[in-house]
C-alpha positions as a Markdown table, in Angstrom:
| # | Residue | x | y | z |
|---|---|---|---|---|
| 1 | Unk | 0.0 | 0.0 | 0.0 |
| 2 | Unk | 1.1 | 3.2 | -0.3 |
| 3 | Unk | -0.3 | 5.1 | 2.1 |
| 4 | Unk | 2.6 | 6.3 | 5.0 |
| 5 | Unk | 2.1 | 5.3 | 8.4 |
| 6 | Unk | -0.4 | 7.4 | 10.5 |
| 7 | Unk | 1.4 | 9.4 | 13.1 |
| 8 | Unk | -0.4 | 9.0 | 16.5 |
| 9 | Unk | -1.7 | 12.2 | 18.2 |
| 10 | Unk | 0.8 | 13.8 | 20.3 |
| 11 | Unk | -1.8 | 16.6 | 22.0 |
| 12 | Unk | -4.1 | 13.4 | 23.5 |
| 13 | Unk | -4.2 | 10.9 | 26.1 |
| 14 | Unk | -3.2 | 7.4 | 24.6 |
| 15 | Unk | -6.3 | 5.9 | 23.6 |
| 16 | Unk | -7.1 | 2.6 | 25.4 |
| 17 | Unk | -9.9 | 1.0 | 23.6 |
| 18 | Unk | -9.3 | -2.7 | 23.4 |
| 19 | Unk | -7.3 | -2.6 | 20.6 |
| 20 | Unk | -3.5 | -2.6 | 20.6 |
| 21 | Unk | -1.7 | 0.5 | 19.2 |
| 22 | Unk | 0.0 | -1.5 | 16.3 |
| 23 | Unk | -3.4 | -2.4 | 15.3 |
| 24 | Unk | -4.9 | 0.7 | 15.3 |
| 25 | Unk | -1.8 | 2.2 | 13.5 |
| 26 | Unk | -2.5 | -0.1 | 10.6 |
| 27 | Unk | -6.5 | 1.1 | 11.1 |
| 28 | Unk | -5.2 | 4.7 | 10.4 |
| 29 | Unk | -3.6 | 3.6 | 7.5 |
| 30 | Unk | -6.4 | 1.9 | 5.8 |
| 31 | Unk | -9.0 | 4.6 | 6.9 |
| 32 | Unk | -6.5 | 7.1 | 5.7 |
| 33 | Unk | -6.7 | 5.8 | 2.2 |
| 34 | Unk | -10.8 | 5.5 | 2.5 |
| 35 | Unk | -10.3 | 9.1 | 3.1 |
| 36 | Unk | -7.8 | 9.9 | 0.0 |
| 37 | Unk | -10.4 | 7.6 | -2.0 |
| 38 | Unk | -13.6 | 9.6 | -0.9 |
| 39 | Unk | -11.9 | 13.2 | -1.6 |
| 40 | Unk | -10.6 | 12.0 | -5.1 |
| 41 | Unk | -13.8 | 10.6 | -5.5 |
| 42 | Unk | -15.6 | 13.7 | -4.3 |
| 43 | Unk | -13.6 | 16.4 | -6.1 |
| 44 | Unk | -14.3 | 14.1 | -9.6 |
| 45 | Unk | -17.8 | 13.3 | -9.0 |
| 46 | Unk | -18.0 | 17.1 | -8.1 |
| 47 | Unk | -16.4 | 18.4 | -11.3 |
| 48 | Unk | -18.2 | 16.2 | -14.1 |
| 49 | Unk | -21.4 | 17.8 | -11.9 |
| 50 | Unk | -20.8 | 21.1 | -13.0 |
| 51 | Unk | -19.7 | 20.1 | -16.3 |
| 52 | Unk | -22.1 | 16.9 | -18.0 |
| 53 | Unk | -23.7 | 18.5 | -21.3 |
| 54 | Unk | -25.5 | 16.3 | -23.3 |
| 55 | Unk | -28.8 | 14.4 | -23.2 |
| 56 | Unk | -27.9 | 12.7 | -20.3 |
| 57 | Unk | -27.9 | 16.2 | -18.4 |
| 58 | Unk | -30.5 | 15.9 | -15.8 |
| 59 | Unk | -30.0 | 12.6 | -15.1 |
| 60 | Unk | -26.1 | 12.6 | -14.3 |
| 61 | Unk | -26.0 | 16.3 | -13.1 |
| 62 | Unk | -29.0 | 14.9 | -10.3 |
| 63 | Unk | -27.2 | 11.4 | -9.6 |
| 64 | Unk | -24.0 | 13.3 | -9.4 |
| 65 | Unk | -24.9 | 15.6 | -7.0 |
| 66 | Unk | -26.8 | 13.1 | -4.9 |
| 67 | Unk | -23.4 | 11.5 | -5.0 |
| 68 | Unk | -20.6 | 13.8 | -3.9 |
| 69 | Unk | -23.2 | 15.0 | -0.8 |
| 70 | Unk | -22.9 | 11.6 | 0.6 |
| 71 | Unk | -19.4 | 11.8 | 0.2 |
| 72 | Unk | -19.1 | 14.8 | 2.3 |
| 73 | Unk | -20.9 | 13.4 | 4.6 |
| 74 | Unk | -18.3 | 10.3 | 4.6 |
| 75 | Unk | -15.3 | 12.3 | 4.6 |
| 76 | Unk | -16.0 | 14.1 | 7.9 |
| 77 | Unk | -17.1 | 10.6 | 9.5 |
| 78 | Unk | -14.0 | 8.7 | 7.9 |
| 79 | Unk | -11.9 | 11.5 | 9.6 |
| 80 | Unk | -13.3 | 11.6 | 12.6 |
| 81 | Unk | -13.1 | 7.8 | 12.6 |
| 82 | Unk | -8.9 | 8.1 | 12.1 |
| 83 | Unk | -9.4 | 10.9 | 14.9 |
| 84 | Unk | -11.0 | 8.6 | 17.7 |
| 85 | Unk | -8.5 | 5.7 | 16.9 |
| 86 | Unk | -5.7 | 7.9 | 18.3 |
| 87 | Unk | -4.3 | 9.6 | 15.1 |
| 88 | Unk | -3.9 | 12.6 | 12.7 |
| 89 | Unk | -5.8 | 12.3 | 10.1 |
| 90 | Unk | -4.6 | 13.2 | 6.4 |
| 91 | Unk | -5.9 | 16.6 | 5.7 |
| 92 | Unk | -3.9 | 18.4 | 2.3 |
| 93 | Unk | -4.7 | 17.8 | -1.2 |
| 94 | Unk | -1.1 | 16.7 | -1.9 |
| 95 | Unk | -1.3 | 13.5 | 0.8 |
| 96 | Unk | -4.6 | 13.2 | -0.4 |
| 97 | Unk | -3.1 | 12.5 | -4.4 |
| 98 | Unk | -0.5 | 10.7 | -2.8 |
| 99 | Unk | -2.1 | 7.3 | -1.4 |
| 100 | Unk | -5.9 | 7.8 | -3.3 |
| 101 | Unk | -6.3 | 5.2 | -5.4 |
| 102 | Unk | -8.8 | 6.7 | -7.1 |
| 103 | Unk | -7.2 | 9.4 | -9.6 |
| 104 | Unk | -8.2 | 12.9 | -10.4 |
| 105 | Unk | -10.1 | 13.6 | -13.7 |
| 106 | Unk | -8.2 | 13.5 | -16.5 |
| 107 | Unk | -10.1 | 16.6 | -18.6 |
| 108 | Unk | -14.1 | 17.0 | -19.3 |
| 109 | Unk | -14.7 | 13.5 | -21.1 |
| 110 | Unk | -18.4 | 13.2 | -22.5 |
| 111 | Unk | -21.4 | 11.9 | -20.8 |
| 112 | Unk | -20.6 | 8.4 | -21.1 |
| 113 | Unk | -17.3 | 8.5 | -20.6 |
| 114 | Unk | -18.2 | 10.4 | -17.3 |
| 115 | Unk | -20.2 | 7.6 | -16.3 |
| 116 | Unk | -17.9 | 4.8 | -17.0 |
| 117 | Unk | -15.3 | 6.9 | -15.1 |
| 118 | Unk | -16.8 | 6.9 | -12.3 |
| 119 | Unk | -18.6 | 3.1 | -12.3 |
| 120 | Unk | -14.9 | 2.1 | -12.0 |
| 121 | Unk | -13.4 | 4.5 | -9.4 |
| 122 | Unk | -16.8 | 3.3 | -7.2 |
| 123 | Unk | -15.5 | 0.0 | -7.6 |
| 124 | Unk | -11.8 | 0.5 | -7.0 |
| 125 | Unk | -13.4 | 2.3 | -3.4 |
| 126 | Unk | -14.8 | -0.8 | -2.6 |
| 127 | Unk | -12.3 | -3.3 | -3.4 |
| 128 | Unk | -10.0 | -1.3 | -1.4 |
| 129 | Unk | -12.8 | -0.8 | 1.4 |
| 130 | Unk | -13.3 | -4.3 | 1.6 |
| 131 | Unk | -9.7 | -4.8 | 2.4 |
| 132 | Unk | -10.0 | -2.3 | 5.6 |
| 133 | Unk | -13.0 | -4.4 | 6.7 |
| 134 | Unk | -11.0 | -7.2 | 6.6 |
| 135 | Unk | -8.4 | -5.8 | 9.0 |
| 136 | Unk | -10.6 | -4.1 | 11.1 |
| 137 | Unk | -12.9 | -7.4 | 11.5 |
| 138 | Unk | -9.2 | -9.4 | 12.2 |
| 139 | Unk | -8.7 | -7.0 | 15.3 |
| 140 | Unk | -12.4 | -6.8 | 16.2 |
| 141 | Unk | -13.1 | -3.3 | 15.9 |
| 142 | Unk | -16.6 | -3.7 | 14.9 |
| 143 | Unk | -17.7 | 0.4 | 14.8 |
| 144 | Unk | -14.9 | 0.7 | 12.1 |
| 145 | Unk | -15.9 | -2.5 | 10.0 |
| 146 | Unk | -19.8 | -1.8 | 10.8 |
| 147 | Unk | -19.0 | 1.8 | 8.7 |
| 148 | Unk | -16.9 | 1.0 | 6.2 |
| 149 | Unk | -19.7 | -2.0 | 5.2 |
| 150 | Unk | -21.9 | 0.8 | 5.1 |
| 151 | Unk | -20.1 | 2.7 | 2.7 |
| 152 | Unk | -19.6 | -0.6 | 0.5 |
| 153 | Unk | -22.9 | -0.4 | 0.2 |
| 154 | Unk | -23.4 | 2.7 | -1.1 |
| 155 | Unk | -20.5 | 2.7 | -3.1 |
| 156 | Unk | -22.1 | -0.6 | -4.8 |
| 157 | Unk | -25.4 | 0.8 | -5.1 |
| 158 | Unk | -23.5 | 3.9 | -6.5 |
| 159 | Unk | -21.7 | 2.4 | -9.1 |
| 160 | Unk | -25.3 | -0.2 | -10.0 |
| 161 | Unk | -27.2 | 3.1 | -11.0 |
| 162 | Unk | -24.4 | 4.6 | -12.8 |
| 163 | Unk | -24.4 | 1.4 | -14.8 |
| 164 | Unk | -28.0 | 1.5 | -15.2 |
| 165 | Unk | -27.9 | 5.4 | -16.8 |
| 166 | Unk | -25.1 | 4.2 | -19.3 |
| 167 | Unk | -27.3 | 1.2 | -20.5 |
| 168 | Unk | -25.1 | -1.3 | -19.2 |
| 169 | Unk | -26.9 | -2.9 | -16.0 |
């Protein structure tokens, strides 16, 4: 992976939750990619919102925006999330670029392009979300698995209507 190792909070009282430090370190790390992902994600989703022309207008310009609200939403909880576990979270475009998966937006593609782009970077979110859930299952910190399920699931759902508008679900 190449997200960098999460630096633990040096303003708070070590956080004693049942789960060991190492642990949690590696918790950081995942999340903090969940994080990079979501912002890519958002700033992408964002963008072909402000910029879909075509007959498909309406349709992705609404989907879109129902979209990239959710994603704020799941930034701020993400964060907070790395925040409760006892570190910093990530918090500057550049880091952000660094360890997303999920790449900017190459340009303005066209409507369907736009749509494809984004039915894979939904994807690539929750291949690498599943991985997080893995870990945090392993060390049986069931609030982070419970939310990053949850955003599998919207990430999935996500990606099925997206599908569905391009004709190819």
């Amino acid at each position: 992976m190449s997200a960098t190792p999460a630096t633990e909070s040096k303003d708070r009282i070590p956080v004693s939750i049942g789960i060991d430090r190492e642990d949690r370190a590696k918790l950081a790390e995942l999340l903090s990619q969940a994080l990079a992902n979501t912002y890519v994600l958002y700033a992408k989703i964002q963008g072909f919102h402000w910029n879909v022309r075509g007959p498909l207008f309406y349709s992705i310009h609404k989907m879109t925006e129902e979209q990239y609200e959710d994603l704020g939403a799941a930034i701020d909880e993400i964060a907070e999330r790395i925040r409760a576990i006892g570190f910093l979270s990530p918090n500057t475009l550049t880091k952000f670029l660094s360890i997303a998966e999920v790449k900017e937006a190459d340009g303005n593609p066209e409507a369907p392009q736009m749509l494809e782009t984004l039915v894979q970077d939904h994807q690539t979110v929750v291949r690498s979300l599943r991985h997080a859930v893995d870990e945090a299952t392993r060390v049986d910190d069931v609030f982070t698995a419970d939310m990053l399920t949850s955003r599998i699931g919207k990430h999935e759902e996500f990606a099925w209507m997206l599908r569905a508008l391009a004709g190819k679900s």
